[in-house]
Backbone bond lengths (Angstrom), bond angles and torsions (degrees), N, CA, C in turn:
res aa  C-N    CA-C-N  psi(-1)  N-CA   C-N-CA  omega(-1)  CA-C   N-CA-C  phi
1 X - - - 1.448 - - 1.520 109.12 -
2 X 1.292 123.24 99.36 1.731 119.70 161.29 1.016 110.65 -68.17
3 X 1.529 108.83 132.98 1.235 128.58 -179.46 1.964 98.32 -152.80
4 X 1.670 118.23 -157.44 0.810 139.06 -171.37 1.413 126.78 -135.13
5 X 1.123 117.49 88.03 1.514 117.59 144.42 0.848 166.85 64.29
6 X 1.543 111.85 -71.18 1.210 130.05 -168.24 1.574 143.41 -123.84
7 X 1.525 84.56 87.86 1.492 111.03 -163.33 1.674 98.75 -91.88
8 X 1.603 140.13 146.19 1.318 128.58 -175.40 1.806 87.59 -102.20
9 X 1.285 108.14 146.56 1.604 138.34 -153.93 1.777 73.32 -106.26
10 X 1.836 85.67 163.40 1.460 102.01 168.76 1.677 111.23 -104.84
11 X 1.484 104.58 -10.31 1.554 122.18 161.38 1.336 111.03 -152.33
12 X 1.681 121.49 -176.39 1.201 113.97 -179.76 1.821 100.08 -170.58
13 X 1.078 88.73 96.53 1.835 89.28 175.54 1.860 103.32 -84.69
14 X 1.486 122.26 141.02 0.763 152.35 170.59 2.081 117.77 -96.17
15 X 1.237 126.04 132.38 0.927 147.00 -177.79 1.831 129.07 -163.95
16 X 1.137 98.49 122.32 1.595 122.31 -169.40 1.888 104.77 -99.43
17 X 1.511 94.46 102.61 1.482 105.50 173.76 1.440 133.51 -95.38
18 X 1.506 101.51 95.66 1.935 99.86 -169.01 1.597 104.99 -76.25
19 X 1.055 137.17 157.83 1.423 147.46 173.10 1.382 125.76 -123.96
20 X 1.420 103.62 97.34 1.713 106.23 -154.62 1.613 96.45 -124.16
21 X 0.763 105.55 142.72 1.883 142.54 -157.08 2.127 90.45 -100.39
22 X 1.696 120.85 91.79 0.846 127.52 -176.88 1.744 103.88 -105.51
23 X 1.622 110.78 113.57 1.545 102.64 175.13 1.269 106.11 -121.55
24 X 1.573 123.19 106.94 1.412 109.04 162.91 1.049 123.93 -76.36
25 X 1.752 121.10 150.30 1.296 148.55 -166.19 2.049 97.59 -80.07
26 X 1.127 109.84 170.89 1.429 110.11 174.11 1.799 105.02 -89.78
27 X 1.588 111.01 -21.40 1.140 111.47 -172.50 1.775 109.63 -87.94
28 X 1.496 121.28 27.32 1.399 130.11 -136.84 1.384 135.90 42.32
29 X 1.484 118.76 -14.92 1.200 129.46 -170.77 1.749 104.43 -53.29
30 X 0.871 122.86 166.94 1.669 137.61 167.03 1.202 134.28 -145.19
31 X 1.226 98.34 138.59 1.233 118.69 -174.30 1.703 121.63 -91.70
32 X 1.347 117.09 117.48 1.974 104.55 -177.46 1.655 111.28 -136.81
33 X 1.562 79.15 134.09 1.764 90.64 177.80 1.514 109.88 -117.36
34 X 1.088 99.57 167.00 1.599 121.45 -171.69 1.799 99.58 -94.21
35 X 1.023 126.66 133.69 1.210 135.57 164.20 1.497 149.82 -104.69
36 X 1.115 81.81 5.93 1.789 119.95 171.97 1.096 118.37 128.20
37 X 1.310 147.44 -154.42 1.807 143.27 -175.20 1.614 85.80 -91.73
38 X 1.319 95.67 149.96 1.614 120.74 159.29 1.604 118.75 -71.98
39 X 1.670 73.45 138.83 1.764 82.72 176.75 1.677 116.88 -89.70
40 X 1.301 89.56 159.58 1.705 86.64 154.61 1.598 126.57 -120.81
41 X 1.319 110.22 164.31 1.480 116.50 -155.35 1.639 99.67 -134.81
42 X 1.245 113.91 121.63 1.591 107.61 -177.08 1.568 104.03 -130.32
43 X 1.685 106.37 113.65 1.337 110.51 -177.91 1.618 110.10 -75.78
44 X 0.985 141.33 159.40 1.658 136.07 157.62 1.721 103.09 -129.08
45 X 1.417 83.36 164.65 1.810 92.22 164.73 1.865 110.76 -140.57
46 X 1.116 110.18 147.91 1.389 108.00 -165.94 1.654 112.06 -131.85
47 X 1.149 122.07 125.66 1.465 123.05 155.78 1.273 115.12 -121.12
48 X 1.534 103.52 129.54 1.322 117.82 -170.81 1.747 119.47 -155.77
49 X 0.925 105.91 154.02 1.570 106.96 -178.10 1.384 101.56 -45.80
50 X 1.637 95.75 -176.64 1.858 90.92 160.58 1.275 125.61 -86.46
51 X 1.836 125.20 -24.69 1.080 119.99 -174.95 1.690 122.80 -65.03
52 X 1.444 91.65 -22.88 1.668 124.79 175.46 1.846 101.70 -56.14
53 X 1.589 96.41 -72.01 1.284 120.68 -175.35 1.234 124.05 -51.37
54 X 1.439 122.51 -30.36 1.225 132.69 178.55 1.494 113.52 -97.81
55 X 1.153 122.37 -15.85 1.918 124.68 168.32 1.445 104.00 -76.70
56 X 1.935 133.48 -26.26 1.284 128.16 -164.50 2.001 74.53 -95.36
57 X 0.930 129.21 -69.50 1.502 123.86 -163.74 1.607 100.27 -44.49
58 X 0.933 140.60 -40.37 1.475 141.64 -168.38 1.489 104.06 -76.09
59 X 1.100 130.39 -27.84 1.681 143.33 170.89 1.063 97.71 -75.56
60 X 1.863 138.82 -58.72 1.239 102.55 -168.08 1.284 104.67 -80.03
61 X 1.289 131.39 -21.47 1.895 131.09 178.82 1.985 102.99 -38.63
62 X 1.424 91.57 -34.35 1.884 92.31 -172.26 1.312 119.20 -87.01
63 X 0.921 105.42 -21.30 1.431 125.00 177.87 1.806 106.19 -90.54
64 X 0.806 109.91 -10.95 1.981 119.00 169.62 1.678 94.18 53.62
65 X 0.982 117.44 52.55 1.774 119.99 161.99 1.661 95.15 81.02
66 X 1.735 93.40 -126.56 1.209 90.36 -175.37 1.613 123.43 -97.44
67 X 1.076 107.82 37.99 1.835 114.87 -164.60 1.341 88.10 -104.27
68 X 1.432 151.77 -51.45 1.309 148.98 -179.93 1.672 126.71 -47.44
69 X 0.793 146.26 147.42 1.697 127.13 166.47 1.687 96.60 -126.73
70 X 1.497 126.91 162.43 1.075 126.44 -153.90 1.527 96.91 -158.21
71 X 1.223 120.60 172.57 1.867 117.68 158.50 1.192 120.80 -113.22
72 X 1.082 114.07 114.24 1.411 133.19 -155.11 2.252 96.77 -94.27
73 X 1.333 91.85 141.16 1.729 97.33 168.99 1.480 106.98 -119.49
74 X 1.213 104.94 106.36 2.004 102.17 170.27 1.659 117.17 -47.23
75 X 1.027 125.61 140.74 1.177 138.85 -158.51 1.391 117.69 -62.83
76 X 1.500 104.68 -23.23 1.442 115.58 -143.20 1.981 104.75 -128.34
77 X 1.464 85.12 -36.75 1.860 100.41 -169.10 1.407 109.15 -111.65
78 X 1.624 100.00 -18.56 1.966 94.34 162.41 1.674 95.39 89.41
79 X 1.346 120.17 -47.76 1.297 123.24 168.17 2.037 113.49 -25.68
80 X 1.719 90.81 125.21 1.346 101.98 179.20 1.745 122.19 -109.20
81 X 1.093 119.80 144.41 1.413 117.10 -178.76 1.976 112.49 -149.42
82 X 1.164 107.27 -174.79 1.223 113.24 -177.98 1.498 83.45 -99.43
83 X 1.619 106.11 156.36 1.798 113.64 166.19 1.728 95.87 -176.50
84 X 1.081 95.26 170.57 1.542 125.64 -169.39 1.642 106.41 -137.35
85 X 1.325 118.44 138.93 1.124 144.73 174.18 1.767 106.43 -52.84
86 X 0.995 124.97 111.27 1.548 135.70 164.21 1.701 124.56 -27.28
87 X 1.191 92.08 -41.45 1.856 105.69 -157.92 1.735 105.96 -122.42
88 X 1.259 131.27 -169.22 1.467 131.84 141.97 1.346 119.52 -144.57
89 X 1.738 90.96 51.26 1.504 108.49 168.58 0.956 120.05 -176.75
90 X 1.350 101.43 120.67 1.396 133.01 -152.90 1.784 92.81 -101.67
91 X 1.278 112.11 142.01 1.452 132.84 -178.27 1.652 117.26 -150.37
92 X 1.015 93.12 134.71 1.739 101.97 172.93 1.727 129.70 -147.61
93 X 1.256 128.33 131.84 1.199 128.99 165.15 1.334 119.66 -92.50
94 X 1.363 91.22 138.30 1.838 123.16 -164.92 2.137 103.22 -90.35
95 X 0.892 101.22 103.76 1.724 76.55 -178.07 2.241 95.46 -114.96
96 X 1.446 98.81 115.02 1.453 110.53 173.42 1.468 91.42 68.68
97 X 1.020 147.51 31.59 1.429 125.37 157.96 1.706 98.46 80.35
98 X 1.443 134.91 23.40 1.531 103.47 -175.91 1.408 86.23 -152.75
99 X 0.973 136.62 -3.92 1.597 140.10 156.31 1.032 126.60 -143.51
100 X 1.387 104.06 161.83 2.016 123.30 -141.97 1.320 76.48 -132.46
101 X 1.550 118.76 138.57 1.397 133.70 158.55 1.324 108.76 -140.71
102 X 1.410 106.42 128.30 1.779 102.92 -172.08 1.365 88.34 -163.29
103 X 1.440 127.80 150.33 1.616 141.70 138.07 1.471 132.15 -86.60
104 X 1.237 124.21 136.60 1.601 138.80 -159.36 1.679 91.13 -135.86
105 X 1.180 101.46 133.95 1.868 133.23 165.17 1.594 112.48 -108.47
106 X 1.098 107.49 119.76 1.468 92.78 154.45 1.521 108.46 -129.47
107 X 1.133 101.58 173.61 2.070 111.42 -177.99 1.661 100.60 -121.72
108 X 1.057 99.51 145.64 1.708 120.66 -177.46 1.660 95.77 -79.43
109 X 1.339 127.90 126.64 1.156 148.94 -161.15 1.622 85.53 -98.78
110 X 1.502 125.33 117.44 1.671 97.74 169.54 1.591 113.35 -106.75
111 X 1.378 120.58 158.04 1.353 122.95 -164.82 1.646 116.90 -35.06
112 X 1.219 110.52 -36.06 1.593 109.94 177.15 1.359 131.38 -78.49
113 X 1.345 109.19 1.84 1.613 139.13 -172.51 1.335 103.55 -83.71
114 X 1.329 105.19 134.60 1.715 106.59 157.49 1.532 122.33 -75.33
115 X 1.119 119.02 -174.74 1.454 118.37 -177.52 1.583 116.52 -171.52
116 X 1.610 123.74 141.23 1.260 133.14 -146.06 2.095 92.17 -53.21
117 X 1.571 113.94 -41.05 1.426 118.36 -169.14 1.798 109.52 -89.32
């Protein structure tokens, strides 16, 4: 299901994933390749009511974890991209019935990538 994104996090760590092709030699020497541009990966954490809590859980339910790709808006820079959900399991703590605390990843889908849609 494409959809959008952009829910504001109560934090948001940022991380840039290069993918490099490591072959050691028998003589130790090594060998390294590049594996295409690096992704990025943006963890969040969220507390929120339930009505809150249950519209971001119902997005990833549509999106079937990580098989969906979606357009994601960074929280902070407004910047938009294609991305996919990190995990395919989604978890949350309930504290007294009036807040939802849970963390969501997603990965930057890059243009040459396939995607669940």
């Amino acid at each position: 299901m494409p959809g959008t994104f952009d829910w504001e996090p109560n934090d948001i760590d940022e991380q840039e994933i290069y993918r490099t092709l490591v072959t050691e030699m028998e003589s130790g020497a090594e060998q390294r390749r590049k594996k295409g541009e690096p992704k990025r990966r943006y963890t969040m954490t969220f507390n929120r009511n339930r009505v809150d809590a249950d519209e971001i859980y119902d997005f990833y339910k549509a999106n079937e974890g990580r098989y969906g790709n979606f357009t994601f808006v960074h929280p902070i820079t407004e910047e938009t991209m294609t991305a996919r959900f990190d995990t395919d399991i989604f978890s949350r703590q309930n504290a007294h019935a009036l807040i939802y605390t849970f963390g969501i990843s997603v990965i930057e889908i890059l243009p040459t990538e396939g995607g669940g849609d």
